[in-house]
Structures are given as structure tokens and as C-alpha cells.
C-alpha positions in Angstrom: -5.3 0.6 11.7 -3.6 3.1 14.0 -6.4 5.9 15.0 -6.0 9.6 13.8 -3.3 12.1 15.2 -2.3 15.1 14.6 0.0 14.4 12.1 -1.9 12.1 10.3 -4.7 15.2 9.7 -1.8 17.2 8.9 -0.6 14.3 6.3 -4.5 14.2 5.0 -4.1 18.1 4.7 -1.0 18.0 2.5 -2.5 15.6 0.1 -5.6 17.5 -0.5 -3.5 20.7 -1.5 -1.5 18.4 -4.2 -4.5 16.8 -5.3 -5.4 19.3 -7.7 -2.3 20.1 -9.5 -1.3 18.3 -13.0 2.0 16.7 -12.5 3.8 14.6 -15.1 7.6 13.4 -15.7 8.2 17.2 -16.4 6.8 20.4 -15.7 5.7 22.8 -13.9 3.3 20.8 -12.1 6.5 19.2 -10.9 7.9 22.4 -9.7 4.8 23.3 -7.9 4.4 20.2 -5.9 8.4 20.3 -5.2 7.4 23.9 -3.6 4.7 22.6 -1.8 6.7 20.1 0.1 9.8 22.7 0.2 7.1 24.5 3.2 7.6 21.1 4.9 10.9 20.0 4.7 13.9 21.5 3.0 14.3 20.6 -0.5 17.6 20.5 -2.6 16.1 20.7 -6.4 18.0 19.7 -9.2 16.9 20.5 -13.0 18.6 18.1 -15.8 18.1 19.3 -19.0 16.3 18.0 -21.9 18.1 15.9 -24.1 21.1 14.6 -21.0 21.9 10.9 -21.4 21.1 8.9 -18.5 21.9 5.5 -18.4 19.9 3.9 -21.5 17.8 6.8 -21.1 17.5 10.7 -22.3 15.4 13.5 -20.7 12.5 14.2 -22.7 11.0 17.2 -23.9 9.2 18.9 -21.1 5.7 19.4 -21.1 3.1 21.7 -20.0 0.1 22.4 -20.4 -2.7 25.5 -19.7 -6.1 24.0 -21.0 -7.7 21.7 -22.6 -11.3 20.8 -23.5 -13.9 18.9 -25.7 -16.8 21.2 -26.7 -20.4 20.8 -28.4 -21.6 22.8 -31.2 -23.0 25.0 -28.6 -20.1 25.3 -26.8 -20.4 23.3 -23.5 -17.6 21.7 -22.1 -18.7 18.0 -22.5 -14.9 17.0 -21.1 -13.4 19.9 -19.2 -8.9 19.9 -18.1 -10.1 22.5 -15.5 -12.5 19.9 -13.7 -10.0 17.3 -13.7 -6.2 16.8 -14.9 -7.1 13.2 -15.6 -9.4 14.5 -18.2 -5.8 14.7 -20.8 -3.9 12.1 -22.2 -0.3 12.8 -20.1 2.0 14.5 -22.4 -0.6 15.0 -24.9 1.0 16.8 -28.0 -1.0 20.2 -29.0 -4.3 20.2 -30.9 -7.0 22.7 -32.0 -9.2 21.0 -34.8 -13.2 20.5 -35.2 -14.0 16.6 -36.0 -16.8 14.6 -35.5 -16.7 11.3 -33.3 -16.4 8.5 -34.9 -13.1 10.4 -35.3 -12.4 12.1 -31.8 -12.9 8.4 -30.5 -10.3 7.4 -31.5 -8.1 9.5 -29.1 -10.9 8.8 -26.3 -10.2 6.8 -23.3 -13.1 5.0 -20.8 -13.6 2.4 -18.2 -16.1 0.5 -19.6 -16.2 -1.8 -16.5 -16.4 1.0 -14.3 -18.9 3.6 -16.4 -18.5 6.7 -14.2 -14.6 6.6 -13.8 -12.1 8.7 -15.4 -9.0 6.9 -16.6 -5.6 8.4 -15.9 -3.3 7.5 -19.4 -0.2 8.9 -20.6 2.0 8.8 -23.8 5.5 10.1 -22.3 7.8 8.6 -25.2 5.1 8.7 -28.2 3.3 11.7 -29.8 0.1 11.2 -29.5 -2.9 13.1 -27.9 -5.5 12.3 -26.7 -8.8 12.7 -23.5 -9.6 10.3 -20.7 -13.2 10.8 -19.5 -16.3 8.8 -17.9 -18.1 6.0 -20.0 -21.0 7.0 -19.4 -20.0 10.6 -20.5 -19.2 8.7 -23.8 -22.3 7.4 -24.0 -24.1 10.3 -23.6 -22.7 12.1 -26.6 -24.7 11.9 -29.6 -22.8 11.8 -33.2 -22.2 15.3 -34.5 -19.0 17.9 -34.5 -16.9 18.7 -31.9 -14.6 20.9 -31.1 -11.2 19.5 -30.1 -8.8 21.7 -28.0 -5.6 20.7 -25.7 -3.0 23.3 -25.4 -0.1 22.3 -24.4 3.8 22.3 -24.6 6.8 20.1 -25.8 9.5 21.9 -25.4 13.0 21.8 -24.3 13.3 22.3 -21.1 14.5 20.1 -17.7 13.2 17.1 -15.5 13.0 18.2 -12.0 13.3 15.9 -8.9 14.4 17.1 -5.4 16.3 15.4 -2.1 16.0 15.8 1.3 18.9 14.8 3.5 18.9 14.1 7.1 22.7 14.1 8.2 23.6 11.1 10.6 26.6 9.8 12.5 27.9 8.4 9.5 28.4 8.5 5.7 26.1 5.7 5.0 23.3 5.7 3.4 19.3 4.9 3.6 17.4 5.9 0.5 13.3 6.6 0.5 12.1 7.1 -2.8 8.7 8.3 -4.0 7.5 9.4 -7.3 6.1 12.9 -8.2 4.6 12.3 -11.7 1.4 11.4 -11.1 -1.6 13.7 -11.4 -4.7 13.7 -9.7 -4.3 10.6 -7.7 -4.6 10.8 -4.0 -3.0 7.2 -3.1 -0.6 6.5 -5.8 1.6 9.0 -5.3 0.3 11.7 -3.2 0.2 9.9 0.1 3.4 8.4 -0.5 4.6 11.7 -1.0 2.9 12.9 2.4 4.2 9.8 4.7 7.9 10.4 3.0 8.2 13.9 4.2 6.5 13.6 7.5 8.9 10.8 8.2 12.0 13.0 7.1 10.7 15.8 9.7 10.8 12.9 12.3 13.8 11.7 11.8 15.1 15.2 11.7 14.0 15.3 15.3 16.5 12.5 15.9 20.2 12.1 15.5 20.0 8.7 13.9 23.1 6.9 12.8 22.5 6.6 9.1 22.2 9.2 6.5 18.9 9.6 5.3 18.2 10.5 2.2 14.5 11.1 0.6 14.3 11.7 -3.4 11.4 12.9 -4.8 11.4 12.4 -8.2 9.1 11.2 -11.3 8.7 7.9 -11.7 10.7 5.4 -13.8 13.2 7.9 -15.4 13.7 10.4 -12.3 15.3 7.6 -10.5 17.3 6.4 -13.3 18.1 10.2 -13.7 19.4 9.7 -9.9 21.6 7.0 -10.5 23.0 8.5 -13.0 24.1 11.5 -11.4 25.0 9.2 -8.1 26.9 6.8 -9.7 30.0 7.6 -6.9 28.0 7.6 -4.3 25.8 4.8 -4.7 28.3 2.6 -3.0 27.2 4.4 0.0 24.2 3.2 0.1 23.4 0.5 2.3 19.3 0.1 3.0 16.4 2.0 0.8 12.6 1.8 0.8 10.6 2.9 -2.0 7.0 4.2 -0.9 3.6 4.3 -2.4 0.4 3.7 -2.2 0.8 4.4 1.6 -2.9 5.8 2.1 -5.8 3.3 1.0 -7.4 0.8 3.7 -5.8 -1.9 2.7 -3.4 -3.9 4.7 0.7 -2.9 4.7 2.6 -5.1 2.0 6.4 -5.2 1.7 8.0 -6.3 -1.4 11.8 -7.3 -1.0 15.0 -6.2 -2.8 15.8 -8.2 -5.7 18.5 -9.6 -2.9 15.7 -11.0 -1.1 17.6 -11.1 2.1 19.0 -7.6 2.3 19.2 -6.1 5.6 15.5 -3.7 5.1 13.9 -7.2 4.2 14.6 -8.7 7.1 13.8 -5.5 9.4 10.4 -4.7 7.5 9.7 -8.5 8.0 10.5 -8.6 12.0 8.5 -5.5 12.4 5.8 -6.6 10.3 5.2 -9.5 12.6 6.8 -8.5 15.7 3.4 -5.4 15.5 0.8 -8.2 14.9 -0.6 -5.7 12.1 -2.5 -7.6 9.4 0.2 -7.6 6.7 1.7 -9.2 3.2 5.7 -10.1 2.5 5.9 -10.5 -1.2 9.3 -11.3 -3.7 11.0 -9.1 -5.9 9.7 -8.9 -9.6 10.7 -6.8 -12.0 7.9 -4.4 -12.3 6.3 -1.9 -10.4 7.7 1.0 -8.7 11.4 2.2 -8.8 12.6 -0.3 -6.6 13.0 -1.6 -10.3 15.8 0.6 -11.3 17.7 0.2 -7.6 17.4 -3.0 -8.1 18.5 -3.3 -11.4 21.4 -6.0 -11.1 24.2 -3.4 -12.2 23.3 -1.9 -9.1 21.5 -4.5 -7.1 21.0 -2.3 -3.8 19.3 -3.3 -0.8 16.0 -1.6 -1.6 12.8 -2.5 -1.4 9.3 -1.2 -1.0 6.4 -0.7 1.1 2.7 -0.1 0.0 -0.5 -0.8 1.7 -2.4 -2.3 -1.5 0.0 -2.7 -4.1 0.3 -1.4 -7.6 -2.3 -2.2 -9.7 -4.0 -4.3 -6.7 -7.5 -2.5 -6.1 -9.7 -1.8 -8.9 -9.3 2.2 -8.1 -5.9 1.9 -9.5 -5.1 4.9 -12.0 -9.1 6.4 -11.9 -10.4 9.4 -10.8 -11.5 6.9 -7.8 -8.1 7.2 -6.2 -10.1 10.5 -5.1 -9.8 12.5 -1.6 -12.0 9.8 -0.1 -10.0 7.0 -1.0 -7.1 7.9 1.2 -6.9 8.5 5.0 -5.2 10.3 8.1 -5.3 6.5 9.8 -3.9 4.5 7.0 -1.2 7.2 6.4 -0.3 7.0 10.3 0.0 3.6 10.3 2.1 3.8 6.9 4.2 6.6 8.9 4.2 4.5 12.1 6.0 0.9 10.6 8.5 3.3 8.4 9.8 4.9 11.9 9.8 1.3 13.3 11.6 -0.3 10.9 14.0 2.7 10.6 14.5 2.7 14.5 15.6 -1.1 14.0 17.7 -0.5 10.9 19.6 2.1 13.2 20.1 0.5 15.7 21.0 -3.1 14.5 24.6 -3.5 15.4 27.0 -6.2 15.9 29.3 -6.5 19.2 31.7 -8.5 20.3 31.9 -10.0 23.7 34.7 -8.7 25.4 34.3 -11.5 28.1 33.5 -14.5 25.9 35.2 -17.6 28.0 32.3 -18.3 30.0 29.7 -16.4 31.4 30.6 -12.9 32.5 29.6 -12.6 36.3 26.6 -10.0 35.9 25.4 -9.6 39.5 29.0 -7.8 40.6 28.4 -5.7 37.7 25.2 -4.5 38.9 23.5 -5.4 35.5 20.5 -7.6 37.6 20.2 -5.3 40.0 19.4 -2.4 37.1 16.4 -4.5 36.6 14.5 -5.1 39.6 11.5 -3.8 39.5 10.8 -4.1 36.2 7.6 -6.1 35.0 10.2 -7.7 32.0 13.0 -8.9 34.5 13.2 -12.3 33.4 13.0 -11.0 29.7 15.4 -8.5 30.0 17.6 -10.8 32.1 17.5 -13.3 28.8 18.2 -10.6 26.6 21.4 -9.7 28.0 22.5 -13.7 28.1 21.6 -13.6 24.5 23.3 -10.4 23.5 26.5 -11.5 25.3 26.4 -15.2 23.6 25.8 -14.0 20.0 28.4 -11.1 20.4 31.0 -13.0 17.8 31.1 -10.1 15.4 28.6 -12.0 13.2 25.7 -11.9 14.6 23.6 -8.6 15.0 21.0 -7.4 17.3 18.2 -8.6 14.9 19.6 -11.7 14.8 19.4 -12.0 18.3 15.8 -10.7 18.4 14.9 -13.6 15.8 16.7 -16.4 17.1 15.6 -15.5 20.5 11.8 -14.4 20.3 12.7 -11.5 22.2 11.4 -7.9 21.4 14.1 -6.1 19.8 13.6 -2.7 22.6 14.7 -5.2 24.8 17.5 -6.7 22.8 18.7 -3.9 21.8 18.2 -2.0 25.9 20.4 -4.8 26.9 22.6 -4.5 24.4 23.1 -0.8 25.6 23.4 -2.0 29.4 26.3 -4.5 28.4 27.7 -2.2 26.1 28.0 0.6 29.6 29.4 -2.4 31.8 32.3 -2.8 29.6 31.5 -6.6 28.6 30.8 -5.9 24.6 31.9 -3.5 22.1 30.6 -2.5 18.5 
């Protein structure tokens, strides 16, 4: 785990300011976090109004919602939408009735298995309302009447996502996707949102050679919203990584593109192993995050994604235990740290050709050994080069080298450059 910095405290920092808001797949709880971020990182922010076809899809209604709350006969809060926004079923249609609760439970949700966790549940597509709260709050409420109370919006209104685009030295494309639609839940999304726009400021830094661009956008039908909107330009896009669950003290885990060999498989992979971190690579499936709908076969891009413990993979999954404590300024460094090395390998992973390929070029009279003396990797560096130059068919690029040779890929990729300035290979 890479120790705290800076910018992982400021990472922890911007989580705990979203924790508290209500997000959803519409809403102003969207908006608000959008703004939030927008203090980071510039933010183009697109509204699509209710009712748009997207793909198989249509915007819903949007939904908002001021209070809500389960009261004795006394009046006492017994389940409280101010304490918590788990505490409402997501998209929870409006209600203001007295019952008692043999009927209110059934619109109650618990964790039996886990007594003093709070559930997170929605109903996006189905009317329904309903309260998520503790078991052993449950338990501790004795038959009688109850006052029922969620008020709330449907309405017509928009689904909001934003982008952030980092221009780069040419047209094409990298992606990085995470979802905004989750409430109260530090790890999934919240620190994905934190390591995706700390990563855009450092690449911003940079002049890298693609164009990245970061979406940030609900879950599930934001991104199919995207592709329907991008449908020209999704051509241009050539690598994407979908992040979340980029904060708990699990180990990294990269799941590849439905492709299974695309380009960001085989970079996350080599710098996977090439850091000696502890670390899964798992296949595609159909399910999980959007990666899903990029990699949908009509569109089949080369994305795929990168969590530490994966959806649905540690029992704090969608509770209130995904909580401020369950998250990290180490784990979201070390979440930051792989993105900028596999990005940094992704940009720089070129093919050549050897301009000199009959035989080996003379390197000495080029002064290529003699730029390496003194260096503690001569005979590495010296092996790079021979490498670079034999695998320079137009076929082969520097990653390839860097796998077939054992070699780090700085190296490869520092001889590549020194070749590149002798005249003896060109892109």
C-alpha cells in the first residue's frame, strides 16, 4: 500500500465533503456533486431531458427529494433521511400516510446478517417506496401506528453527467468512466470519483499524447446516455478504464475488456506485475460496472476496469459500512499511483521501424554506449536498445519489447527515445 501524501489527504478530503449528499440517476444531488468536483477540475455538464431515447433506453423522470421520515405516536424519528440518505428507498415515489407495521414492513429493508447496517436499495424503473434502516432498529419497534412520510419528486426534468477533457497530441481517445449515482457510499463511487479527478489534474500537468477524456456520469444509463450522444466519435476511442471501488484495503483488481487482449489489458497487466503490488487480473463478464455498456459488442471498445475489491466482493458492499472509515488516503494513492502508470505506458507505447535493419547498426560511432557509462543499468540499457532496434518491424511495440524481453519498460521505452535521436528508428 503506497503511504499517505498530500494528495491522497486531499483525495480523503474530497470524499468526506460528497459523503453526505443524496445522489441518484437524477437530481440535484447530481448537480451538487458535479459542482463539487467543477472546484477541482473543469467540468463540461450536459443535461438530457426526461423522456430522450437512448439506445434501448429513455431518461426517466427525475427525482428529488427534501425529507423523509418514520415517526412514533410521540413523534420521534425512529428512521430519520436527515441522519442518513441510505435511510430511503432510491427513487422512492411520494407518501404521507399513518399505518401500522405489519403494514409499513412491507416497504422496510434490513440486513439481517448484519443487524446494525443500513442497506442502500433503489427502485429507478418501478414506483415503489419504500425505507432502508438497521435490523436491529426493526427489532426494536414494538407493533402500533406509525407515521409514514417521504417527500419527494418525480418529475420531468433532465439526467445530468459531466466530462473532463485533457487535450493531447492527437485526436484519439482514452476514456475513464466513474459513476455519480450513488449516495452515501464512500468506496463505491465516491473514491472512484476522487482518484478520477485527481488523475485528470495530473495529467493536465502533462502534455500526453492521447486525449483524455473523464465522464462522470450515473451509472448504467449515464453511460449509455453517452454513447448515445457519442455515437460519431466513439470510433475515436482507442483505450478506456472504468473506476470504482478505488478506496477500500483490498488489493488492486483489473477486469479486462470483453476483447480480452485490448491494448489497456495488456498495459494494466504489465504494470500490475512489473510493481510487484499484490494484485488480481480477472475476465470480462457481463455484469458490474459500465465497462458493460462500452463493451457491449455493438461497440466492443477496448475498455476495461480497475477496482481494489470488486463489486459486490466485501460484505460492506451497498451498507452504511462503506462509511468514512472504510476508505483511505493510502489505498486511493496507490489506486491514483497504477492509473498514472498504466497511462504513462499507454502513451508511450509506440511502434518504430528500424531504419537500419540489415544487420546490426554500429552503436559505438553513434555514441549511443558511450551515453551510458556511468550508469548503474549499462548492461540493461545496452539490451534495451538491441531489443528496440530488432523488434522495430512496424509490428511490434515498445510493450512488446518490454514483455518479450523482461526489461522495465522506462528503459525500453529511454532507449527507444535514444535510437529514435540517433536517426536509426522512426515511429
Amino acid at each position: 500500500m503506497a503511504p499517505v501524501t498530500e494528495i491522497g489527504e486531499e483525495m480523503y478530503a474530497l470524499v468526506e465533503r460528497l459523503y453526505p449528499l443524496c445522489r441518484s440517476i437524477t437530481g440535484d444531488g447530481v448537480r451538487a456533486t458535479l459542482d463539487i468536483v467543477g472546484e477541482y477540475i473543469p467540468l463540461q455538464v450536459h443535461e438530457v431531458p426526461t423522456g430522450t431515447q437512448v439506445l434501448d433506453w429513455t431518461v426517466p423522470q427525475e427525482w428529488n427529494i427534501r425529507d423523509a421520515y418514520i415517526a412514533d405516536t410521540t413523534g420521534r424519528r425512529i428512521v430519520d433521511f436527515a441522519a442518513s440518505s441510505l435511510h430511503v428507498l432510491g427513487y422512492s415515489v411520494p407518501v404521507s400516510a399513518t399505518m401500522p407495521l405489519a403494514e409499513l414492513r412491507e416497504h422496510l429493508h434490513t440486513l439481517p446478517d448484519h443487524p446494525g447496517w443500513v442497506p442502500y436499495r433503489t427502485s429507478y424503473y418501478k414506483p415503489e417506496w419504500g425505507f432502508c434502516l438497521a435490523q436491529d432498529t426493526l427489532d426494536a419497534m414494538p407493533d402500533g401506528e406509525y407515521e409514514v412520510r417521504i417527500d419527494s419528486t418525480l418529475a420531468d426534468g433532465h439526467l445530468t453527467y459531466a466530462e473532463h477533457v485533457v487535450p493531447g497530441q492527437v485526436p484519439d481517445e482514452v476514456i475513464v468512466s466513474c459513476h455519480v449515482c450513488h449516495p452515501s457510499l464512500a468506496n463505491d463511487n465516491l473514491a472512484g470519483i476522487a482518484v478520477a479527478t485527481f488523475l485528470a489534474r495530473a495529467l493536465a500537468r502533462q502534455t500526453p499524447y492521447y486525449t483524455y477524456r473523464f465522464i462522470f456520469a450515473p451509472g448504467t444509463i449515464g453511460a449509455i446516455t453517452w454513447l448515445a450522444r457519442n455515437a460519431e466519435r466513439v470510433e475515436r476511442v482507442k483505450h478506456g478504464l472504468v473506476l470504482a471501488c478505488a478506496g477500500d484495503p483490498g488489493h488492486l483488481t483489473y477486469k479486462r475488456s470483453r476483447r480480452g487482449d485490448a491494448e489497456i489489458d495488456r498495459v494494466m497487466r504489465h504494470v500490475l506485475t512489473a510493481s510487484e503490488r499484490p494484485h488480481r487480473v480477472t475476465g470480462f463478464t457481463p455484469y458490474g460496472y459500465d465497462e458493460r455498456q462500452f463493451c457491449s459488442p455493438g461497440f466492443d471498445l477496448g475498455v476495461g476496469s480497475l477496482t481494489r475489491t470488486p463489486y459486490a466482493g466485501y460484505p460492506e458492499y451497498h451498507t452504511s459500512a462503506d462509511n468514512l472509515e472504510f476508505v483511505s488516503p493510502e489505498a486511493m494513492t496507490d489506486t491514483l499511483a497504477v492509473c498514472r502508470e498504466a497511462f504513462a505506458v499507454l502513451d508511450r507505447n509506440r511502434r518504430y521501424v528500424n531504419l537500419s535493419p540489415y544487420g546490426e547498426p554500429q552503436l559505438g560511432r553513434r555514441g549511443l554506449y558511450d551515453a551510458l557509462g556511468g550508469r548503474s543499468d549499462t548492461k540493461q540499457a545496452q539490451m534495451a536498445m538491441l531489443w528496440v532496434l530488432n523488434l522495430s518491424d512496424g509490428e511490434h511495440g515498445l510493450l512488446d519489447v518490454a514483455e518479450r524481453s523482461g526489461l522495465p519498460f522506462g528503459t525500453v521505452a529511454a532507449a527507444a527515445d535514444a535510437l529514435h535521436g540517433a536517426g536509426l528508428i522512426k515511429a
